[in-house]
C-alpha positions as CSV (number, residue, x, y, z in Angstrom):
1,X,21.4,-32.4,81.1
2,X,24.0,-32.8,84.3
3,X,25.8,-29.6,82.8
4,X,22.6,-27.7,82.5
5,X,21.4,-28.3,85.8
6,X,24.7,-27.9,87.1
7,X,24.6,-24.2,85.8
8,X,21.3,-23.7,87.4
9,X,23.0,-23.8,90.8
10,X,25.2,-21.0,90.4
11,X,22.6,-18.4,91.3
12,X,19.3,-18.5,91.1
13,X,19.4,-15.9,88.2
14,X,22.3,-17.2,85.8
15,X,24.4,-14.6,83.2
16,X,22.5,-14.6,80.1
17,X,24.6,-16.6,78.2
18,X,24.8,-19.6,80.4
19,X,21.1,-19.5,80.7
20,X,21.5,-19.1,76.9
21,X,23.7,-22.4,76.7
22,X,21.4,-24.1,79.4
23,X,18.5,-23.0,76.6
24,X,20.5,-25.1,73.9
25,X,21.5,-28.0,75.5
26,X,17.9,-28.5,76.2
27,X,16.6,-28.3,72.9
28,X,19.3,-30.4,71.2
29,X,18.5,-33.5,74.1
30,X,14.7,-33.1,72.9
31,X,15.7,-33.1,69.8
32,X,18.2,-35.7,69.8
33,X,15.7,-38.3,72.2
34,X,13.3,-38.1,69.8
35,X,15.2,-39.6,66.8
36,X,16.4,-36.2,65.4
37,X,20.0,-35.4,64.7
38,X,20.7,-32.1,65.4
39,X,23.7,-30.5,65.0
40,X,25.0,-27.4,66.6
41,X,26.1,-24.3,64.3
42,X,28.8,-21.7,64.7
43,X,28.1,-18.0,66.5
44,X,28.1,-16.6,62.9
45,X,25.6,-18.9,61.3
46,X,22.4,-16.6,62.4
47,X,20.8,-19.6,63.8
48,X,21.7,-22.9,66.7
49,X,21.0,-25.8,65.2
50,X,20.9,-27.6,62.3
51,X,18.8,-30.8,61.7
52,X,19.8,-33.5,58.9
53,X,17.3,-32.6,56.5
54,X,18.4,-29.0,56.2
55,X,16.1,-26.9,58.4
56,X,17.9,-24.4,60.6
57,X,16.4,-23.9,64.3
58,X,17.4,-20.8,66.4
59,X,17.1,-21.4,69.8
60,X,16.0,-18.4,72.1
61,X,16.2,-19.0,75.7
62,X,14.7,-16.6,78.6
63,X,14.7,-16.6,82.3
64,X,11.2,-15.3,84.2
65,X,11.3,-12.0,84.6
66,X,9.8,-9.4,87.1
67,X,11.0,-6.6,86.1
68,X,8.1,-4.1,86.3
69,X,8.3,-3.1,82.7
70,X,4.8,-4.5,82.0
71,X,2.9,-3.2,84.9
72,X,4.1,-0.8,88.0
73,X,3.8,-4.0,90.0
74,X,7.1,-6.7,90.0
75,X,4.5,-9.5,90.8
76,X,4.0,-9.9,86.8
77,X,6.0,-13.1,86.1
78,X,7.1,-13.8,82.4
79,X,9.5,-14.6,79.9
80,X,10.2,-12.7,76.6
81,X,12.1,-13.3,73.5
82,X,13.7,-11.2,70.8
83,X,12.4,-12.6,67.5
84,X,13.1,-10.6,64.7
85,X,15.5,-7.4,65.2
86,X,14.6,-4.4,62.7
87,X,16.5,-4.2,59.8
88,X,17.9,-7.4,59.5
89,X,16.5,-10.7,58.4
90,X,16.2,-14.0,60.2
91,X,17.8,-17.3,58.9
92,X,16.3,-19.7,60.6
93,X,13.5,-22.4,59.8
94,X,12.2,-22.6,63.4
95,X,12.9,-20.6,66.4
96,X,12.6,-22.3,69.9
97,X,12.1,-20.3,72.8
98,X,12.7,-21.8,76.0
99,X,11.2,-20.6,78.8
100,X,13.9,-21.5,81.4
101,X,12.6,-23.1,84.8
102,X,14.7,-21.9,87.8
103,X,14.1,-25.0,89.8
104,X,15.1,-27.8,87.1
105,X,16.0,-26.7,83.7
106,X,14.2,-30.5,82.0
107,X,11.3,-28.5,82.9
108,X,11.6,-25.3,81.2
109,X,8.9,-25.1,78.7
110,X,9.6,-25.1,74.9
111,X,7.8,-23.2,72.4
112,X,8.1,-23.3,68.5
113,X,7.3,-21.0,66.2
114,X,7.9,-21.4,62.1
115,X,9.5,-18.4,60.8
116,X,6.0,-18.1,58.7
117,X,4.3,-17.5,62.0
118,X,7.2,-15.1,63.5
119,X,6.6,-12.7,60.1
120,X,2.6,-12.7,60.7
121,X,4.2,-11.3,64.3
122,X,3.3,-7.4,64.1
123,X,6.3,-5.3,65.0
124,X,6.6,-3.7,68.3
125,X,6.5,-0.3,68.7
126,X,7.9,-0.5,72.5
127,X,9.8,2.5,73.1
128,X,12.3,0.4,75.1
129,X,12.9,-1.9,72.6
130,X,14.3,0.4,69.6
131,X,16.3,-2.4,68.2
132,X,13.6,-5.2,68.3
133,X,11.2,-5.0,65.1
134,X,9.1,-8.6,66.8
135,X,9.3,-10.2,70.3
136,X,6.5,-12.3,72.4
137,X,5.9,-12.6,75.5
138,X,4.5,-15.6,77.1
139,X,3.1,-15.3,81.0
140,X,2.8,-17.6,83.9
141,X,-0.9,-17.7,84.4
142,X,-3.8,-16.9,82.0
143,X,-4.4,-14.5,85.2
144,X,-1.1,-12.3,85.1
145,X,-2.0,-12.1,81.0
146,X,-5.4,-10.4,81.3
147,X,-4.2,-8.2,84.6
148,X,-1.4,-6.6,81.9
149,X,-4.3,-6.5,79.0
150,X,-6.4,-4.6,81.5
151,X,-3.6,-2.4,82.7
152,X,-1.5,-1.9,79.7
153,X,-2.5,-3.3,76.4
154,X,0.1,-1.6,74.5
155,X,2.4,-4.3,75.4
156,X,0.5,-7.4,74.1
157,X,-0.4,-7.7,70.3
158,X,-3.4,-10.1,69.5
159,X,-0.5,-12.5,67.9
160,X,0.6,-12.7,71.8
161,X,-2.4,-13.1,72.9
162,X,-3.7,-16.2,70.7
163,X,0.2,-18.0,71.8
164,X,-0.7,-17.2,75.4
165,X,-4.2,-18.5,75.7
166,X,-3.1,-22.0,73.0
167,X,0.3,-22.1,74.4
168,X,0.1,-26.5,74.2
169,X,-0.5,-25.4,70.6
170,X,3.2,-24.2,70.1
171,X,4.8,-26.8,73.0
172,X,7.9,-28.1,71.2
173,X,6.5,-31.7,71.9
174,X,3.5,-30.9,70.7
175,X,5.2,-29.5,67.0
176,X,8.0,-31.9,66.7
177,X,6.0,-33.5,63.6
178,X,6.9,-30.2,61.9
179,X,10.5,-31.2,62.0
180,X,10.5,-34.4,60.2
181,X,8.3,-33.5,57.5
């Protein structure tokens, strides 16, 4: 975790893949303090880790964003993940997606999703995002969810929605029983 936090300090807003690497490192300490033994995969595999038993876990990580794309306003703060791109099929088991905290990476929140629960996703139909068939979106505050549902409800499919209001439900902490069955 040194090496993760270490990254953290080179800006406050790291390169993607180092956040991306940061993201990893994360999941395979959980992973690893809990009794698991994950092992990382290649660039080519189509997924990040791979536990003893078999399964295959993709890890996903994003920094908060305030972009504006949501809502006209940058004060929308949240993180969003790819999860399926159109036209091609996943190979993972489990994707994690780590929502990467600025101030101390060991905080960044972890969320799982089987790859049963990322098909039930709907697909997006985001002009800006030609190339993604499913993504999610998780938010700060329950607040900043409902502001974009008022504002713009394009952007948030009821899938979204049920993650965002039970997000302990999908807390990698809360799931890792899903791993060693």
């Amino acid at each position: 975790m040194r090496l993760a936090n270490e990254i953290k300090s080179i800006k406050n807003r790291r390169p993607p893949y180092l956040a991306g690497l940061a993201g990893e490192f994360l999941v395979m300490q959980k992973l690893h303090d809990r009794g698991l033994k994950p092992k990382p995969m290649g660039a080519q595999s189509g997924y990040d880790i791979q536990l003893e038993d078999g399964k295959r876990v993709e890890v996903r990580t994003s920094q908060s964003k305030r972009e504006g794309v949501q809502a006209r306003e940058k004060d929308v703060v949240d993180w969003g993940w790819r999860l399926k791109n159109r036209g091609k099929e996943n190979k993972f088991d489990y994707v994690v997606c780590v929502a990467l905290d600025e101030r101390n990476i060991e905080d960044s929140e972890c969320y799982m999703l089987s790859a049963d629960e990322v098909d039930r996703a709907p697909s997006t139909t985001l002009p800006r995002f030609k190339k993604v068939e499913k993504k999610l979106w998780i938010y700060r505050s329950r607040e900043a969810m409902d502001d974009i549902r008022r504002k713009n409800p394009q952007y948030l499919s009821d899938w979204e929605i049920e993650i965002n209001q039970n997000r302990s439900k999908y807390l990698l902490d809360n799931r890792l029983g899903d791993l060693v069955r």
